[in-house]
C-alpha positions as CSV (number, residue, x, y, z in Angstrom):
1,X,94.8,151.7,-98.5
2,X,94.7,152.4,-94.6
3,X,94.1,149.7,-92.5
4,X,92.4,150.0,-89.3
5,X,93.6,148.9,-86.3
6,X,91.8,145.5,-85.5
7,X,92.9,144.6,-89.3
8,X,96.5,145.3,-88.1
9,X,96.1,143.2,-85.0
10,X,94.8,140.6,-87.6
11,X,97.9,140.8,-89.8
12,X,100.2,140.4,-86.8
13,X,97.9,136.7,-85.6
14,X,97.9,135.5,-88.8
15,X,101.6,136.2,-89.4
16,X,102.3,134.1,-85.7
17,X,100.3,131.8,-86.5
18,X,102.1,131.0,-90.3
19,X,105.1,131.0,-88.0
20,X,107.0,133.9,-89.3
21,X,106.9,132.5,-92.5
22,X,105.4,136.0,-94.5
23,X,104.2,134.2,-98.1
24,X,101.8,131.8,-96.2
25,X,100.8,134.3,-94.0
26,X,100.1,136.7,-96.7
27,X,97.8,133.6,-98.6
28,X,96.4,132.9,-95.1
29,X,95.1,136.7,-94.9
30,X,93.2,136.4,-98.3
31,X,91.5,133.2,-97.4
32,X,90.6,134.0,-93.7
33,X,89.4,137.6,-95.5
34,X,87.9,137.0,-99.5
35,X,85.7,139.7,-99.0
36,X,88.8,142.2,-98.1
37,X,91.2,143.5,-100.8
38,X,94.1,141.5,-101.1
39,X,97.3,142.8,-98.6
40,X,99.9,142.7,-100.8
41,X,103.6,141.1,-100.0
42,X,104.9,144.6,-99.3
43,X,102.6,146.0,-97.5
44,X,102.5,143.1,-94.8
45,X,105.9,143.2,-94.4
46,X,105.9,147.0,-93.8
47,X,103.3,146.0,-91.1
48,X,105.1,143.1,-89.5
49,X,108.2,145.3,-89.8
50,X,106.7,148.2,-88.4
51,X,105.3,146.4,-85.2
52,X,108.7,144.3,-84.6
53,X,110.6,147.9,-84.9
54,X,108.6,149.4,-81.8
55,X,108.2,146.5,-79.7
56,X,105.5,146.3,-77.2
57,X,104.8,150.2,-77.5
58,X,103.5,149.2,-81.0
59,X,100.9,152.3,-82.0
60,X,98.7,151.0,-84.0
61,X,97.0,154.4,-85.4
62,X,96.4,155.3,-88.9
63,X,98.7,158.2,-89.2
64,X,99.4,160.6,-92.2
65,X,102.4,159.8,-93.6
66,X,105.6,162.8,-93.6
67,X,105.6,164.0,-97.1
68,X,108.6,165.1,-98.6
69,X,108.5,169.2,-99.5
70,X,109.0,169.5,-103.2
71,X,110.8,172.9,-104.4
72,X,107.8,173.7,-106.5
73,X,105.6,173.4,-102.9
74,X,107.2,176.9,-102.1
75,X,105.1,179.9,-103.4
76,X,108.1,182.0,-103.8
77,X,110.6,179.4,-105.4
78,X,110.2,180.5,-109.0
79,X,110.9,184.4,-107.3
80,X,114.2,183.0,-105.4
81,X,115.2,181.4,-109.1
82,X,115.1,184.7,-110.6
83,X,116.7,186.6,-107.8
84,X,119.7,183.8,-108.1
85,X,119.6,184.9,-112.1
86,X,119.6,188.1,-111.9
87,X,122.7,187.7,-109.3
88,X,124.5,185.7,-111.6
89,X,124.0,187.9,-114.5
90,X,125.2,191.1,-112.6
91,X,128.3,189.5,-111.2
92,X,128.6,188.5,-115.1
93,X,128.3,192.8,-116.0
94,X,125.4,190.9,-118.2
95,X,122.1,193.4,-118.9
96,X,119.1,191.1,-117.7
97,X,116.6,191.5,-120.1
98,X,113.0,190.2,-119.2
């Protein structure tokens, strides 16, 4: 789930006002909010964390998350495999058959 940025800002208050102390500030988060989904542990650490990492620059955007490139992402991986075959099976004098 993507949280805006006032619910951010809220996670931040509440997490002051618990005193630092995450586990009551998660609980105080679902009783100031019933009628939001729950944050979980994690995920309002990964906020608080994310906001004590940057400081007072702290961008509160939604951004897309940096997605690792999987081999089978390239269109031409499975043509690079068979080129690496076939290169291993002629420095092996080995008749490719396909």
């Amino acid at each position: 789930m993507r949280y805006t940025k006032a619910e951010k800002v809220n996670i931040i208050f509440i997490y002051g006002e618990c005193h630092q102390i995450m586990k009551e500030a998660v609980c105080l988060c679902a009783e100031k909010f019933p009628d939001r989904v729950h944050t979980s542990f994690s995920v309002f650490s990964n906020i608080v964390q994310t906001f004590q990492e940057a400081g007072n620059g702290w961008n509160v955007d939604n951004k897309k998350r940096k997605r690792i490139k999987k081999a089978t992402d390239d269109r031409n991986s499975n043509i690079s495999v068979l080129k690496i075959y076939i290169s291993v099976q002629d420095s092996l004098n080995v008749k490719v058959v396909l």
